[in-house]
C-alpha positions in Angstrom: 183.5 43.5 219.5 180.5 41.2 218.2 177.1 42.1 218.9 176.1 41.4 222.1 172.6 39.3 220.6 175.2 37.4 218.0 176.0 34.6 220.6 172.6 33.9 221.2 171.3 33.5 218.1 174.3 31.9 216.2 173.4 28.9 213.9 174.9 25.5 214.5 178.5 24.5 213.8 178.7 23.6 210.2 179.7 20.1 211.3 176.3 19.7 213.6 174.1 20.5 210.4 172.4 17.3 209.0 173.7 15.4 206.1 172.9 12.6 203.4 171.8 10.0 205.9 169.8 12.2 208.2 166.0 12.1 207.3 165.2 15.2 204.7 163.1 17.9 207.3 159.5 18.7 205.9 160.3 21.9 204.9 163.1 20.9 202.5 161.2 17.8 201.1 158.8 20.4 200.3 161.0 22.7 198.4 162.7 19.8 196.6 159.2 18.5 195.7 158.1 21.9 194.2 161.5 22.6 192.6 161.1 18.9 190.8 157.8 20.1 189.5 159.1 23.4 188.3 162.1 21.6 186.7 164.8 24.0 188.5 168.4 23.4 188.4 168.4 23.7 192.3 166.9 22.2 195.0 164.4 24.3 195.5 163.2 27.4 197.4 162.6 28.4 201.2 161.0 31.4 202.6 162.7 33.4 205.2 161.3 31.8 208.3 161.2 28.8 207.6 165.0 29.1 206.3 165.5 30.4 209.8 163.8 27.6 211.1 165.7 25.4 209.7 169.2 26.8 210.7 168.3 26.7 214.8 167.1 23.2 213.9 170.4 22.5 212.8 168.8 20.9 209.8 170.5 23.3 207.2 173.4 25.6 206.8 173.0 29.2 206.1 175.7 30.5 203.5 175.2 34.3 202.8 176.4 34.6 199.2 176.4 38.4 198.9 179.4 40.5 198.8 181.6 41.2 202.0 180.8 44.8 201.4 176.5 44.1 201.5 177.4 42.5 204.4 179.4 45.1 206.4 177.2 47.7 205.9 173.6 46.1 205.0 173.9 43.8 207.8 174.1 39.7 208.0 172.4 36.8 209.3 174.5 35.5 213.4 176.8 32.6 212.1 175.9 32.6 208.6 178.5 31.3 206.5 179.8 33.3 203.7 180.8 32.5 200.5 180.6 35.5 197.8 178.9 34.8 194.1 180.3 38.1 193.6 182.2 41.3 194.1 182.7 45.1 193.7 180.0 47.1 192.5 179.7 45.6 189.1 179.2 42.3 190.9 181.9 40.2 189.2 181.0 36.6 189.4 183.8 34.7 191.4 185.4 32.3 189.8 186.4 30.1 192.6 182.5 29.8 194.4 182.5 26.7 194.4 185.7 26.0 195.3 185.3 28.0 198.7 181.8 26.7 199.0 183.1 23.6 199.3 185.4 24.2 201.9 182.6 25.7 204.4 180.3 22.6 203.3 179.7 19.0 202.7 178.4 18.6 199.2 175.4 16.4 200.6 174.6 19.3 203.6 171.4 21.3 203.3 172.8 24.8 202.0 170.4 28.2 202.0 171.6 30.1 199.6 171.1 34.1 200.9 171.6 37.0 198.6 170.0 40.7 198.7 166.8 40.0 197.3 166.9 35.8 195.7 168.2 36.1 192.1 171.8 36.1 192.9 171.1 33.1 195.6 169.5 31.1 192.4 172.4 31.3 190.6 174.5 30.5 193.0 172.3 27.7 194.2 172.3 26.6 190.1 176.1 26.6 190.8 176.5 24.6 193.2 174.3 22.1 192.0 176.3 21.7 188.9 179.6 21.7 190.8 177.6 18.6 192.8 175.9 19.6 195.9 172.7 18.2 196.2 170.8 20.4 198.3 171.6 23.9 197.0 168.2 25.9 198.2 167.8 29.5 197.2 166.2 31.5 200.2 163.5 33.2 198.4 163.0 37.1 199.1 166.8 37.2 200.3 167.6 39.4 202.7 166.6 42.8 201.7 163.4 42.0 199.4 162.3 43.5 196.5 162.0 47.1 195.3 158.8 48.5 196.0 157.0 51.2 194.2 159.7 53.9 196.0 162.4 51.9 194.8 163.2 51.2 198.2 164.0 47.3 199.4 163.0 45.6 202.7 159.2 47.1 202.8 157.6 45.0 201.3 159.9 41.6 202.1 162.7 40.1 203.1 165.2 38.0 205.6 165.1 41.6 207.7 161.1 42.9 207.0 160.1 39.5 208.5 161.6 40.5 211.9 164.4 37.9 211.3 167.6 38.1 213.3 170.3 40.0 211.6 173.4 42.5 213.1 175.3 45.1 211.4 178.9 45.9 211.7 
């Protein structure tokens, strides 16, 4: 039974998100124009909210690139799409991510790339880059943060310590 919240605060259908001839939203200009100055491979970078923002805008699509596992019991973003970098507990890169990324998204869509805590999300924004979509953004933070000084995540930041929407299986 889905969540009784998930309804509510699902993103936009992927076919309502923006594309190529939409005008680029602030936010995203922004991240492009610091990822340009940083020379990434990616589009660029987007905190949590305003990532949020940008999905109930319908300016961007939200594609949680964690494992289905992380998901399920860690907990997920309300209509975010998923698309797994990789698997298992060794994290296995999957060899087809672009290929399934592909046929969630348009390559010219805004995509926010969510993982546990950004570094897998860069990658996989690197990715799918390289395999030609041209607004690949990592969601900086992901959605559990950092380790803190306990080694525990999501104290310090975070899709979830920012009070961002999220349900668990």
């Amino acid at each position: 039974m889905p969540h009784p919240l998930s309804a509510s605060l699902a993103a936009p259908a992927p076919e309502a998100v923006a594309n190529a001839s939409d005008p680029l939203h602030p936010l995203l200009q922004k991240a492009r124009a610091s990822a340009a100055a940083q020379g990434l491979a990616h589009a660029g970078g987007v905190a949590p909210r305003e990532a949020w923002q940008l999905v109930q805008e319908g300016a961007a699509l939200l594609i949680d690139v964690r494992s289905g596992e992380e998901r399920k019991f860690v907990g997920q973003v309300p209509g975010s799409l998923h698309v797994a970098w990789a698997s298992g507990t060794a994290l296995t890169r999957n060899p087809r991510f672009a290929r399934e990324l592909e046929a969630k998204a348009r390559k010219d869509q805004p995509l926010l790339l969510l993982c546990r805590s950004g570094k897998r999300s860069v990658l996989a924004a690197e990715a799918a880059a390289k395999a030609g979509f041209t607004q690949a953004y990592n969601v900086l933070e992901g959605f559990e943060g950092e380790l803190d000084a306990l080694q525990q995540r999501g104290r310090q930041d975070g899709w979830r310590y920012h009070g961002l929407p999220w349900i668990q299986d």
